[in-house]
C-alpha positions in Angstrom: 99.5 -40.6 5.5 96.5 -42.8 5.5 97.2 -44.0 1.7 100.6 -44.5 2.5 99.5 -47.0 5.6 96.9 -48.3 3.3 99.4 -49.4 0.9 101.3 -51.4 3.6 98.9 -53.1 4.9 97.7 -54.5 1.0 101.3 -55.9 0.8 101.4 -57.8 4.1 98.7 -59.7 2.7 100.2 -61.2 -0.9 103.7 -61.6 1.1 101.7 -64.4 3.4 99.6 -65.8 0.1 103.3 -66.3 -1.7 104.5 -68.0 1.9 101.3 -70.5 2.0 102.2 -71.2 -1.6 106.2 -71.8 -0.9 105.5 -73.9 1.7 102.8 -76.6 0.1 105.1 -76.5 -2.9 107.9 -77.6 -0.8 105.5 -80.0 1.4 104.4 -81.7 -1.8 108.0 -82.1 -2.9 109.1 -83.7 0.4 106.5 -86.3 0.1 107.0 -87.3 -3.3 111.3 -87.5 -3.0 110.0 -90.1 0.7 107.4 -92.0 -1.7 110.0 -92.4 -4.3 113.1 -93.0 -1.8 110.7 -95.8 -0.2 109.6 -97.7 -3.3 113.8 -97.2 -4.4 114.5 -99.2 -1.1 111.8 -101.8 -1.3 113.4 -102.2 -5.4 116.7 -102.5 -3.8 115.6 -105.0 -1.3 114.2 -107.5 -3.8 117.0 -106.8 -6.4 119.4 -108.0 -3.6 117.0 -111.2 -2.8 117.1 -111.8 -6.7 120.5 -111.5 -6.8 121.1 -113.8 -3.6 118.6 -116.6 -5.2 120.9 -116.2 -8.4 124.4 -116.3 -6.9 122.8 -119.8 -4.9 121.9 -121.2 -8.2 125.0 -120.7 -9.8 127.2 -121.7 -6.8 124.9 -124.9 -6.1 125.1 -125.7 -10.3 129.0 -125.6 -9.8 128.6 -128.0 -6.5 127.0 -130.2 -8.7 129.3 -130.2 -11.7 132.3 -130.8 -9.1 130.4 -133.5 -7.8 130.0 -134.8 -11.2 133.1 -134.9 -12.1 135.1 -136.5 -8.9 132.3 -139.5 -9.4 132.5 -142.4 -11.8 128.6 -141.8 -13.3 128.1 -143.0 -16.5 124.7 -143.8 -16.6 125.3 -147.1 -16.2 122.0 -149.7 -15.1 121.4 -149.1 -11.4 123.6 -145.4 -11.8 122.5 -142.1 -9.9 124.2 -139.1 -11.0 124.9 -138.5 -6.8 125.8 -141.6 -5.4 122.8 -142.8 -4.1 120.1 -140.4 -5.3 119.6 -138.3 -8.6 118.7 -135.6 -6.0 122.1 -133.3 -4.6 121.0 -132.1 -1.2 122.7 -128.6 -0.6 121.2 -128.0 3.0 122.1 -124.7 4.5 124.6 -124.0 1.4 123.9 -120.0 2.1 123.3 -119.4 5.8 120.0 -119.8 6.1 119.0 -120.4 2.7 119.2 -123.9 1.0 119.5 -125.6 -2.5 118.9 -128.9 -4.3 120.0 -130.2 -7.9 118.3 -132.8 -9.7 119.9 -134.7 -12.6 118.1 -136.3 -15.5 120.4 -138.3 -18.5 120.0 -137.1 -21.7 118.5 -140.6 -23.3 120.1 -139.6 -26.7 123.8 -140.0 -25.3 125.3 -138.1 -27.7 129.2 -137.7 -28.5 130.3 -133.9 -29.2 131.4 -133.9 -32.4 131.8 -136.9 -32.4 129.0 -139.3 -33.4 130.4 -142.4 -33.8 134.6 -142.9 -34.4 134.2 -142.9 -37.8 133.0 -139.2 -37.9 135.0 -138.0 -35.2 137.7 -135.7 -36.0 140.4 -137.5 -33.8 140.7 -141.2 -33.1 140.2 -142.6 -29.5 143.8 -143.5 -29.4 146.9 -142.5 -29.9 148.1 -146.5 -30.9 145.4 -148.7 -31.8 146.1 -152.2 -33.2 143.4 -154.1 -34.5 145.4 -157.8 -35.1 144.8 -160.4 -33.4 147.5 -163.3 -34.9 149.2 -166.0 -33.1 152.6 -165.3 -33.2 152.1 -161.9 -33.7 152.5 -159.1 -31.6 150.5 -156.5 -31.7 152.4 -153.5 -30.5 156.6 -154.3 -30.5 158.6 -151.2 -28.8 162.6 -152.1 -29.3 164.8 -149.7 -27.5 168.3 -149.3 -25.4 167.7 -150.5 -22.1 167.0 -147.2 -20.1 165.2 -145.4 -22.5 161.7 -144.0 -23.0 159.2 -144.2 -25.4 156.6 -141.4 -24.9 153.1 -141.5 -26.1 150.7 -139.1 -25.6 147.0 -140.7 -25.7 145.6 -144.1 -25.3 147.3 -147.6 -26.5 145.2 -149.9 -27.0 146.4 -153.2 -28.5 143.6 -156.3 -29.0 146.1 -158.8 -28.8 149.4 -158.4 -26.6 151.9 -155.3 -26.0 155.8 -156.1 -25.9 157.8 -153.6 -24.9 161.2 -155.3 -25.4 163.7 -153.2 -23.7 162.9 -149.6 -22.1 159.7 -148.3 -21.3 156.6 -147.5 -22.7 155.1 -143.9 -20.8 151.8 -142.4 -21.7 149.7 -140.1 -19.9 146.9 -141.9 -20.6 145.0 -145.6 -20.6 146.9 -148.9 -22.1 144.6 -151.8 -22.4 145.9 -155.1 -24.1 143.3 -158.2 -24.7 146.0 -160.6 -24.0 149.5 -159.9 -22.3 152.1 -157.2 -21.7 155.7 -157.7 -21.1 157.9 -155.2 -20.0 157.4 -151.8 -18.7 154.8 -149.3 -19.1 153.5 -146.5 -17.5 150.2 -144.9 -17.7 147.4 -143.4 -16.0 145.4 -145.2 -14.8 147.4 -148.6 -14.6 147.8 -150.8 -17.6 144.8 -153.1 -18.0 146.7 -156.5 -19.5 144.4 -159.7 -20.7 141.5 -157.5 -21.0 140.1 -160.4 -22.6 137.2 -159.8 -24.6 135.6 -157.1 -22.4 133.6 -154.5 -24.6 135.5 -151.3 -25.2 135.0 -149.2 -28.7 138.0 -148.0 -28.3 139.2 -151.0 -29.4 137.3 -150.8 -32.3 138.0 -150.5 -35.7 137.1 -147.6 -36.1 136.3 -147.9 -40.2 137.3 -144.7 -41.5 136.5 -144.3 -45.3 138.7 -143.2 -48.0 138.6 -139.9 -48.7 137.5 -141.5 -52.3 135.1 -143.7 -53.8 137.1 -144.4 -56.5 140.4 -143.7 -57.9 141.7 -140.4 -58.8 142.7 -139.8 -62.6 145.6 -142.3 -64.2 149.1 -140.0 -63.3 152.0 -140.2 -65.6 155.2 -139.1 -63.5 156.1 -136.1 -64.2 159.8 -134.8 -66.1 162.4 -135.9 -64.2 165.5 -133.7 -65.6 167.1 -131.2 -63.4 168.6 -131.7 -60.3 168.1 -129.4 -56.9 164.7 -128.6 -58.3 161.1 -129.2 -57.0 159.4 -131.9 -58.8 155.5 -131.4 -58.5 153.1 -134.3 -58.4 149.4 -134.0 -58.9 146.6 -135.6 -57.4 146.1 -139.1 -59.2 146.3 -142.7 -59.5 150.5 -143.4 -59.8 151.0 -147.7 -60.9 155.0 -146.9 -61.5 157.1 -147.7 -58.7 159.9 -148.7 -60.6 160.0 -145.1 -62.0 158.8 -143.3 -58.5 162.7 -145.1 -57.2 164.4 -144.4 -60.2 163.6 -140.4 -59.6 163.9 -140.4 -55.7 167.4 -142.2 -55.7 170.7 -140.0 -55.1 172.3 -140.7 -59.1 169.1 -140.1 -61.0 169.1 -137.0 -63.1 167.0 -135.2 -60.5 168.4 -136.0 -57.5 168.8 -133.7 -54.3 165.4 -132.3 -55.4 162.1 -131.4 -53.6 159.6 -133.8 -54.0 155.9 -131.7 -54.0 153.0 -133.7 -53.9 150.5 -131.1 -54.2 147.2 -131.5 -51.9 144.5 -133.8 -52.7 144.4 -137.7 -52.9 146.8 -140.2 -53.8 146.1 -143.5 -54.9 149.3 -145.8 -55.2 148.5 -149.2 -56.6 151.7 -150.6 -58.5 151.5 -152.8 -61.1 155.0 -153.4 -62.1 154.8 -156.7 -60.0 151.8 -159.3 -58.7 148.3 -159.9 -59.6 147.2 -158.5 -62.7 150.6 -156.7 -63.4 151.2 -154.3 -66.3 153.6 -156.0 -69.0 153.9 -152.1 -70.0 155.8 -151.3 -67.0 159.1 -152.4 -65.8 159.4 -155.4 -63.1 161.5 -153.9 -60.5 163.7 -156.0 -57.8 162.2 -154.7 -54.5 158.4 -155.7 -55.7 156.1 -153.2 -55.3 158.0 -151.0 -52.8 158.3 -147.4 -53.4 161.8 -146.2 -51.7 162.5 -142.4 -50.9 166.4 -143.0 -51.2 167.3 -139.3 -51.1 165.6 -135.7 -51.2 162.9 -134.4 -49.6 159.0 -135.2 -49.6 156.4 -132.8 -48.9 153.1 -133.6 -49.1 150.7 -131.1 -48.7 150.3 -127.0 -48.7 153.9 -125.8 -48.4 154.7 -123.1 -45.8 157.4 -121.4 -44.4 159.1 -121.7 -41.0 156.7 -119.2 -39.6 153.9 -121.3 -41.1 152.7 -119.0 -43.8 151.4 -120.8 -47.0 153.9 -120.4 -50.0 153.7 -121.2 -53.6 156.0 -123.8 -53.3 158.9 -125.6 -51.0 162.1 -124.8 -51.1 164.8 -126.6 -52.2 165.9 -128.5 -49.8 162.8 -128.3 -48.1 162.8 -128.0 -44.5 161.4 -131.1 -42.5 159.5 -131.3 -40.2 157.8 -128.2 -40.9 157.1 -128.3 -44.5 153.7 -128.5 -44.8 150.7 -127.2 -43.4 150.0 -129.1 -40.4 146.6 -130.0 -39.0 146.8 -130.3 -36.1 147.8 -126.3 -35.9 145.2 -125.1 -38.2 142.1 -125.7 -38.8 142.2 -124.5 -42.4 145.2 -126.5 -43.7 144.5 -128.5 -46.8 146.7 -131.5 -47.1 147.2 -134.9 -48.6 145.6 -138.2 -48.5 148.1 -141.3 -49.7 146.0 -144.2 -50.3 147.8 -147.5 -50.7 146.2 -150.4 -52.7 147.0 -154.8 -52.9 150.7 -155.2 -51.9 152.3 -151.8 -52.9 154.5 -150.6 -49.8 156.1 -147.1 -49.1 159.4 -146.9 -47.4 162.1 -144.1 -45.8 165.7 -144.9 -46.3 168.2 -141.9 -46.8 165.4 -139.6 -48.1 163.4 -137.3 -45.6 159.6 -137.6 -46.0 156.4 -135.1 -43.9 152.8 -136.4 -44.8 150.3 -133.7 -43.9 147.1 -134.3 -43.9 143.5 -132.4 -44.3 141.6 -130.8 -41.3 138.0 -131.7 -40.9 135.4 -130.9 -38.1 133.8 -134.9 -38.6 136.3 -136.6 -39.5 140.1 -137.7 -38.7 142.8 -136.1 -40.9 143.7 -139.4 -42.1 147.0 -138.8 -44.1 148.0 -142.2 -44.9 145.7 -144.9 -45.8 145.9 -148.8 -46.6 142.8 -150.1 -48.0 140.8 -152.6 -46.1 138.9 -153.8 -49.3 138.4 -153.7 -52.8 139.1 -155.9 -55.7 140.1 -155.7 -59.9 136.7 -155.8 -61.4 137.5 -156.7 -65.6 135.8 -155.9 -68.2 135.0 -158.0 -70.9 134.1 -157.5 -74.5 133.4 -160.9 -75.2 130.9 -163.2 -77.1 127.7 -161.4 -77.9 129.8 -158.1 -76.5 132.6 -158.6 -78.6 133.1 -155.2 -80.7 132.2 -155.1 -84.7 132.3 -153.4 -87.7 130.2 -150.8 -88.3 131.0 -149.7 -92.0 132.7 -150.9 -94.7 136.1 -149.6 -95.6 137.2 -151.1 -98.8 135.2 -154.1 -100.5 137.8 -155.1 -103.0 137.0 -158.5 -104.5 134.8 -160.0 -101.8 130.7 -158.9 -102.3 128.7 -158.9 -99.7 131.2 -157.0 -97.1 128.8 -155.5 -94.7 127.8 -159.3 -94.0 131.2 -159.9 -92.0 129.6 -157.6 -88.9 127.8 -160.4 -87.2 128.0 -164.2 -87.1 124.5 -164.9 -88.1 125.4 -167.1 -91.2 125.0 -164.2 -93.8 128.4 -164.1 -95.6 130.9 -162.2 -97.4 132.6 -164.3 -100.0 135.0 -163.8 -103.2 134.8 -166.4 -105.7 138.6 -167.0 -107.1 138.5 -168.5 -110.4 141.7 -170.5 -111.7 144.6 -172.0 -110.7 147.1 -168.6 -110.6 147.8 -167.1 -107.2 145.9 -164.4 -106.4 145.1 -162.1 -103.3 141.7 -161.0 -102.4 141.4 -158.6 -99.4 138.3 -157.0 -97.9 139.0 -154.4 -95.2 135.9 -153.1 -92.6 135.9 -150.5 -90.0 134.5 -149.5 -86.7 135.1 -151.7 -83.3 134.4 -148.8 -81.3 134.2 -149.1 -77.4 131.4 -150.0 -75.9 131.9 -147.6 -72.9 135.4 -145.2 -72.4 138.1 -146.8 -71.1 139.4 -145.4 -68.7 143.0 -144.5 -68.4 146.0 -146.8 -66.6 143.8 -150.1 -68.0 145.4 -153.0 -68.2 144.8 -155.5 -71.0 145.0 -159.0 -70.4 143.4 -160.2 -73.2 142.8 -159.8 -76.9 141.3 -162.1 -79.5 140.4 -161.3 -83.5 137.3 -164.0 -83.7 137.5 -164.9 -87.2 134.2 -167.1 -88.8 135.5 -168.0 -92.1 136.2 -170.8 -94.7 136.7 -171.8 -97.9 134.3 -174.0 -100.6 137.9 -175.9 -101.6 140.1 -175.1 -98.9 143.3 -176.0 -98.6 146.4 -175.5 -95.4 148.4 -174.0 -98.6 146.0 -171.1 -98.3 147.6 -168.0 -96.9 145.0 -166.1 -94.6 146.0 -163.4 -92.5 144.3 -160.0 -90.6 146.0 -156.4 -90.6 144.9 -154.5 -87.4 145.1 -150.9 -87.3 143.8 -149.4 -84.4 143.4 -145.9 -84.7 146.1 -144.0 -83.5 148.4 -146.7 -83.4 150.7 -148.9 -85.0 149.1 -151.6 -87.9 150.0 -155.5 -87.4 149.2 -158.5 -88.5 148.5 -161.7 -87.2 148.3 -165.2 -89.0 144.5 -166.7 -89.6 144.6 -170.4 -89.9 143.6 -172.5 -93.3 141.9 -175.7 -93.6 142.0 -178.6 -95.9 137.6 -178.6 -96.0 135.3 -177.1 -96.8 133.7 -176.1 -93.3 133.5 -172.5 -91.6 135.5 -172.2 -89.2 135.5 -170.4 -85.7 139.1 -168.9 -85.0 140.1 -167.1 -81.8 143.1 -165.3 -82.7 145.7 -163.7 -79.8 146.3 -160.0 -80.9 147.8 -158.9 -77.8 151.6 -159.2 -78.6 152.1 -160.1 -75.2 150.4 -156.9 -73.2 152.7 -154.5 -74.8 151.9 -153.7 -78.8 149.8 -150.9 -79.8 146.3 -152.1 -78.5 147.8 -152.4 -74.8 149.2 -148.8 -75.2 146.0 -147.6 -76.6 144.2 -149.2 -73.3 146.7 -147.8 -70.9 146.2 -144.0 -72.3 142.2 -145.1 -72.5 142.7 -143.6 -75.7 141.4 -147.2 -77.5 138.5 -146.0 -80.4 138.3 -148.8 -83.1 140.1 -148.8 -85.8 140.2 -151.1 -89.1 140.8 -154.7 -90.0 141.5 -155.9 -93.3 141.1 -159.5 -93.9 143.5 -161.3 -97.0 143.6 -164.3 -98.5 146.0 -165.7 -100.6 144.7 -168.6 -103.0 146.5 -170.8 -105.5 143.1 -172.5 -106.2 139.6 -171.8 -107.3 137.2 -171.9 -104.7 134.5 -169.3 -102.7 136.7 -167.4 -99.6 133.9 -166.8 -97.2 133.8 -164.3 -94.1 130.6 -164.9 -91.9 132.2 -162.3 -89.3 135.2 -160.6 -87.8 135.1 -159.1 -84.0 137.5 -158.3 -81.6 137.3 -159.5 -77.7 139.1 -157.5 -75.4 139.3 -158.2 -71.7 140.8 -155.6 -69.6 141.6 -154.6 -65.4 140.2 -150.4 -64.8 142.1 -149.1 -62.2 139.9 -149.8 -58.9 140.6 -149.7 -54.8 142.2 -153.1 -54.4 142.1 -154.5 -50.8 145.5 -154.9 -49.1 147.1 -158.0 -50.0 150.1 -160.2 -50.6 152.9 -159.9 -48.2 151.4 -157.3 -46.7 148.5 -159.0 -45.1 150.3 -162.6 -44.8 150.8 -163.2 -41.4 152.5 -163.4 -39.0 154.5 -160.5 -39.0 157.9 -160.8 -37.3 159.9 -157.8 -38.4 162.0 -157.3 -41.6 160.2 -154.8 -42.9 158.9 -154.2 -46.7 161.2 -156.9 -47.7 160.1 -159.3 -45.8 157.9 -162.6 -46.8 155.0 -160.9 -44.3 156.1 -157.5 -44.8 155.2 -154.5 -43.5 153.1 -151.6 -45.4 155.2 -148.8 -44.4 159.0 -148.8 -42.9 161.6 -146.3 -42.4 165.0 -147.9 -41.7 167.6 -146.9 -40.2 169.7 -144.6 -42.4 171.6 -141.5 -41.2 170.1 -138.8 -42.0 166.5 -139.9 -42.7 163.2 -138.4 -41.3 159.2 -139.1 -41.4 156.9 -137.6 -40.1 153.0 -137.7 -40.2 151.1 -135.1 -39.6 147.5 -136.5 -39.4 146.2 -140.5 -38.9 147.8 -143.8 -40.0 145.0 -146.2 -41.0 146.2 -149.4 -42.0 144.1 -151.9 -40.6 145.2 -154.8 -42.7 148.8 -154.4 -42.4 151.6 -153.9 -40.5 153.8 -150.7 -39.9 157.9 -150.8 -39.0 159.4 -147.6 -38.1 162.7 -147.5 -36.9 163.8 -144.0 -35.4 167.0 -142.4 -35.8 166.8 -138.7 -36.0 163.5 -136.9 -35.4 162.7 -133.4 -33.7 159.1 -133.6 -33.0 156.6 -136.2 -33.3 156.9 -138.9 -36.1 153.0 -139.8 -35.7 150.1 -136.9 -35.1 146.5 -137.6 -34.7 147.6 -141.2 -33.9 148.3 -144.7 -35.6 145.6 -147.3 -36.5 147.1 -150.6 -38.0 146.9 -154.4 -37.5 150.2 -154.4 -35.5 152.8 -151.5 -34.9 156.8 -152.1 -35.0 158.7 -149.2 -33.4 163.0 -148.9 -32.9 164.6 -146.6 -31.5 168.6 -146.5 -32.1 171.1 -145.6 -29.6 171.6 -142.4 -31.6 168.0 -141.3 -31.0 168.1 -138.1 -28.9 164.6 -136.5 -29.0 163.3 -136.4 -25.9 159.4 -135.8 -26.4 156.7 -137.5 -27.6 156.9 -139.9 -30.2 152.9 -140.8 -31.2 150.2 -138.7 -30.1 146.5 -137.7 -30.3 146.1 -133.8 -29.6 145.3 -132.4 -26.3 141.8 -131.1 -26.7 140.6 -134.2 -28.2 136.7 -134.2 -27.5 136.7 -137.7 -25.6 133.0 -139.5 -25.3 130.8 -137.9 -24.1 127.0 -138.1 -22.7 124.9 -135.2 -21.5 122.3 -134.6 -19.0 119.8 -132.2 -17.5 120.7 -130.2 -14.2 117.9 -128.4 -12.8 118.3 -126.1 -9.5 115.9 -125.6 -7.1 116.7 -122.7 -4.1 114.8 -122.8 -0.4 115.1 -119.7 1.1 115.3 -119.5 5.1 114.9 -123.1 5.3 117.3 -125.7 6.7 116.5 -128.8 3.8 115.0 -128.1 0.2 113.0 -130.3 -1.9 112.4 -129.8 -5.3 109.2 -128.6 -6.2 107.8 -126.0 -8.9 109.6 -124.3 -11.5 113.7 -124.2 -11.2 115.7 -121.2 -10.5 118.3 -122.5 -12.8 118.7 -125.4 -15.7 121.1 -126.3 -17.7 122.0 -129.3 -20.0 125.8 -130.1 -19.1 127.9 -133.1 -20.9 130.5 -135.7 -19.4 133.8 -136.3 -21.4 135.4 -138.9 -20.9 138.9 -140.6 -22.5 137.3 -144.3 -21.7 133.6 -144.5 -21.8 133.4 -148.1 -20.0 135.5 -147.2 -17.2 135.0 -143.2 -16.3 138.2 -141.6 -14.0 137.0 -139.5 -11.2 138.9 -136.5 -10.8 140.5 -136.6 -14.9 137.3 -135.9 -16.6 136.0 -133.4 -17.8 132.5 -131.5 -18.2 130.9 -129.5 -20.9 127.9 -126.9 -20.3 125.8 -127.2 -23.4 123.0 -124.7 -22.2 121.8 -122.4 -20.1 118.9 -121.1 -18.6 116.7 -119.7 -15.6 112.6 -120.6 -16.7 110.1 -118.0 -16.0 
C-alpha cells in the first residue's frame, strides 16, 4: 500500500510540470499572433494612406488634363497653362485632404510624329491650295443647287473659295486668305480674308519625291490580247501616244487590267514640247495620257476581303483594288510622278491609285514636280569623241594622225590625172560616260579637218558612219577649189531618228567606225588632220511642271485647255478614280468631275495650286468626297505636370518632391488658334519620384 500511494503522488507532480509548460507555450503564442495582428493593422493603415495619396494624384492629374483641354493654352507669350497661374489649386479635392498641379512647357515643342509637314505621315488638310492668281480661284466646288459636298478635314485655300452652287460641309476648319462665296459649313466657322495671318497649315508643305532621280527608261509592255492584265513595271514611261493607243476600247488589248506594279512612276512625255523625241509619235491631245476604257490598278492587288493576290482580276474591281493605306499599315503601293507638261486624265476608263504607308511621311500617290530641268550633255570641242585605233589604212600613211587636230596629218598622195579612190577608215569614238537609256539626241556633227594640196569642188569626199550595232550611212564632206585645211561640221543626225538617235534612246551608243573617201580626178596630197564626232544629247531628268500646266490663270477646261489642268476626270458614264493616298501638285491645277463613285475619290487629302471639283446630277454617293483620316496626329506641344497632395489641409502649395509627374502633350487640328473642348491630349510619361 505505501508504494502504491508513493507512486501517485510522483505523477501528480509531472502532470503540473506538463500544465506550466502548456500554458507558457500557449502564453507565448498569444503574444506573438497580438504583436503580429498589431504591426498587420498599422501595415494596413498606411497602405490605405498610400493608396488615398495615390488615388488624389491620379484624380487631381485628370482635373488638370480636363482643364487643359476645355482651355485655349498654347503657350502663347503672356500664356499660363490655368488661366491665370501655371499653378491648379485643388483645395479640399478629397474631404479633408488637398492637391495642387503645376505645369511647365516642354521648350522643345515637339510634333508627335510629326516634325515638321514634310515628315508627317498625313498632311494638315484635307484640301490645301497653295495659288495665289488673279483671276483664279483657288478652290471651285460646282454642284446642283441642294446638294452637298462633304469633306472630312481642314480646307484651307490661300487665295479665295467659291462654292458655286450647293454647299461645302466639313467637320473641321476652312480658312481662305481672300474671299468665300457661297455656302459652307464647318466647325469652327469659316475664317474668309484671313489675309496674310501666319498659319503653316497653309503651307506648302514640300513633300519630296519618293526619288532623286528617275527610275530606269520603260518600254511599254506587249499589248496583244484582250481581257487580259497588262503589267507595268516601275520606270521612267516618255510614250503617251502609245500609253492611249493601249488603254482605248478598239486597241488589240482592250477591256484589259491595267497593273502597274508597286514602286515609282515617272511620266515625262516627250512625244510633244520642249526637247521632244523625233523617235516617238506626235500625238493630237499633247502630252495627255487618257484611260479611255479598262481598268487601272496601281499598287499591291487584293481581293475584296483585302487579302494580297498575285494579280487583279480581270475586270478588276474598283474601288477596292489595291492595297489601301489608309487601312494598313503594311500596304506597299505606287508613286506616279508627273514631269513638264504631261497630264493624266479619266474618261470612260476606271482608274484606283494606291499609295505607300510610311510612319514620317505622307503616302503621296500622285505627284507633280515642283522643279527640275533637262540638263544636256555635250561632247563637244575638246570633248568631242575620237578614234582610238586604226581600222584600215588603205592608201593614206600616217592614219593614226586623224585622232586629234593638232596639225599632224594623215595624207595620200594621188599621182595622175585617172580617177581614183583613196579611203582610210579609223575606229573607236567610244562614250565618254554611259548613256543612259530614253536619251534624247539633239545634236550630231562629224568635225572633219581636212584638205587637199590641189583641191578642187570636182572632188568627191564623203564619210561612212557605222556605229556599232547599227545601221552604216554616209554623209557628204564638202571640197574646195584651194589648197587650205578646212574645218567642216557635218550634221549626222538624220533628223533625230537614224541609227545614232536609236543607239542613244536604248543608251546602247559604243563607238563605232568612220571611214573617210575621197574621190580624185587630179594629182594632189588628200590630207586628214582629224575626224571626231560631237554629240549633244537630253538624259531623262525630273523636269519642273510646265507649259499649260502652270500657265495661269486657270478657268476650267480641263487637260485640253490653253491653262490646263494636271489631272481631270470628265464626265463619262461609267468612269471612276480614286486615290488612295496624297495629291501633290503644287504647280498645277486639278479638275475632277464626279459622276459615279462609292467611297471617297481623294484619301489622305489633296495638295495643288487650285482644286476644280463637279458634281453631276447623277452623282448619288452620299459620303465623303476628300478626306484626311480620323486619327491624324494634329500639332502638338507637350509639357510637364507635376502633382503635389496636402493631406488634412484646406489649400496646398507645392513644395518638395511630387506625388505624381508626368509629361502630357496638346493636339491640336490648328496650332494658331487652339478649340477648347475639340482637342485632344496625349500622356507621354509617367511617373511617381521617390
Amino acid at each position: 500500500m505505501k508504494s502504491r500511494f508513493t507512486r501517485a503522488h510522483r505523477e501528480d507532480g509531472a502532470a503540473l510540470v506538463l500544465v506550466l509548460i502548456l500554458v507558457t507555450v500557449i502564453a507565448l503564442g498569444l503574444a506573438a499572433l497580438l504583436t503580429r495582428s498589431d504591426t498587420s493593422i498599422r501595415e494596413t493603415v498606411g497602405l490605405r494612406d498610400q493608396a488615398a495619396a495615390t488615388y488624389n494624384a491620379d484624380g487631381a492629374l485628370q482635373a488638370s488634363i480636363n482643364n487643359l483641354r476645355n482651355s485655349t493654352y498654347n503657350d502663347a507669350a503672356g500664356q499660363n497653362c490655368f488661366g491665370a497661374s501655371n499653378t491648379l489649386q485643388l483645395n479640399g479635392f478629397y474631404g479633408a485632404d488637398s492637391a495642387a498641379v503645376t505645369c511647365a512647357a516642354d521648350p522643345k515643342k515637339v510634333l508627335i510624329q510629326c516634325p515638321s509637314l514634310s515628315q508627317c505621315n498625313r498632311p494638315g488638310n484635307a484640301i490645301l491650295t497653295l495659288g495665289k492668281i488673279s483671276g483664279e480661284d483657288g478652290v471651285n466646288i460646282q454642284q446642283p443647287t441642294g446638294s452637298t459636298f462633304r469633306v472630312r478635314g481642314n480646307v484651307f485655300s490661300n487665295s479665295n473659295l467659291n462654292v458655286v452652287n450647293g454647299t461645302l460641309n466639313t467637320n473641321a476648319s476652312v480658312w481662305a486668305r481672300t474671299s468665300c462665296s457661297g455656302t459652307i459649313q464647318s466647325t469652327p466657322t469659316k475664317s474668309c480674308n484671313y489675309g496674310s495671318t501666319p498659319n503653316v497649315l497653309g503651307d506648302d508643305p514640300n513633300y519630296a519625291p519618293a526619288a532623286t532621280d528617275p527610275p530606269v527608261h520603260r518600254n511599254l509592255p506587249s499589248c496583244t490580247a484582250a481581257n487580259s492584265v497588262v503589267t507595268f513595271l516601275p520606270g521612267t514611261y516618255d510614250d503617251v501616244v502609245g500609253l492611249n493607243s493601249m488603254m482605248q476600247g478598239n486597241s488589240s488589248c482592250k477591256h484589259s487590267t491595267w497593273w502597274f506594279k508597286p514602286g515609282v512612276y515617272y511620266f515625262d512625255f516627250r512625244n510633244n514640247g520642249v526637247n521632244s523625241n523625233p523617235l516617238l509619235p506626235a500625238g493630237p491631245d499633247g502630252n495627255t495620257w487618257t484611260v479611255n476604257d479598262g481598268q487601272l490598278v496601281a499598287g499591291t492587288p487584293v481581293n475584296t476581303a483585302g487579302a494580297v493576290i498575285a494579280s487583279p482580276p480581270v475586270p478588276a474591281t474598283i474601288p477596292g483594288s489595291c492595297d489601301n493605306p489608309i487601312k494598313n499599315a503594311s500596304a506597299v503601293g505606287v508613286q506616279f510622278i508627273f514631269g513638264a507638261d504631261s497630264r493624266f486624265a479619266v474618261k470612260a476608263g476606271e482608274v484606283e491609285i494606291c499609295g505607300t504607308y510610311h510612319v514620317d511621311k505622307a503616302p503621296v500617290a500622285i505627284y507633280g514636280l515642283k522643279s527640275g530641268a533637262d540638263t544636256p550633255t555635250s561632247w563637244t570641242g575638246v570633248d568631242a569623241l575620237a578614234m582610238t585605233a586604226v581600222d584600215t589604212a588603205g592608201a593614206f600613211t600616217n592614219a593614226a594622225n586623224i585622232a586629234a587636230p593638232d596639225g599632224q596629218l594623215a595624207t595620200w598622195t594621188k599621182a595622175g590625172n585617172s580617177t581614183q579612190t583613196g579611203t582610210v577608215t579609223v575606229k573607236g569614238y567610244p562614250p565618254s560616260s554611259a548613256i543612259p537609256e530614253g536619251s534624247v539626241l539633239t545634236s550630231a556633227k562629224l568635225v572633219a579637218v581636212h584638205g587637199n594640196s590641189a583641191g578642187s569642188t570636182q572632188d568627191s569626199l564623203s564619210v561612212q558612219l557605222s556605229p556599232t550595232g547599227g545601221t552604216p550611212y554616209t554623209v557628204t564632206v564638202p571640197s574646195y577649189n584651194d589648197t587650205a585645211m578646212h574645218t567642216d561640221s557635218i550634221d549626222i543626225l538624220q533628223g533625230g531618228t537614224g541609227t545614232l538617235a536609236q543607239l542613244v534612246n536604248k543608251g546602247t551608243y559604243a563607238g563605232g567606225k568612220v571611214a573617210y573617201s575621197a574621190v580624185l580626178k587630179h594629182p594632189g596630197i588628200e590630207r586628214i588632220d582629224s575626224l571626231r564626232i560631237e554629240l549633244t544629247f537630253v538624259p531623262p531628268a525630273f523636269r519642273g511642271s510646265s507649259g499649260c500646266v502652270t500657265s495661269t490663270p486657270y478657268a476650267g477646261g480641263g487637260e485640253a485647255a490653253a491653262n490646263c489642268s494636271l489631272v481631270t476626270a470628265v464626265n463619262n458614264s461609267g468612269n471612276q478614280f480614286y486615290v488612295q493616298g496624297t495629291t501633290y501638285a503644287p504647280k498645277a491645277a486639278l479638275d475632277i468631275t464626279l459622276n459615279n463613285a462609292a467611297e471617297q475619290v481623294f484619301r489622305f487629302g489633296v495638295i495643288s495650286r487650285s482644286l476644280w471639283v463637279k458634281e453631276t446630277g447623277s452623282f448619288s454617293y452620299t459620303g465623303v468626297v476628300i478626306e484626311v483620316p480620323d486619327d491624324s496626329p494634329g500639332f502638338v506641344f507637350s509639357m510637364y505636370l507635376s502633382v503635389y497632395i496636402c493631406p488634412k489641409s484646406p489649400t496646398c502649395s507645392p513644395a518638395g518632391s511630387p506625388v505624381l509627374r508626368s509629361k502630357v502633350a496638346l493636339v491640336d487640328s490648328d496650332p494658331t488658334t487652339p478649340h477648347a473642348g475639340a482637342r485632344q491630349v496625349t500622356i507621354l510619361s509617367w511617373s511617381r519620384p521617390g
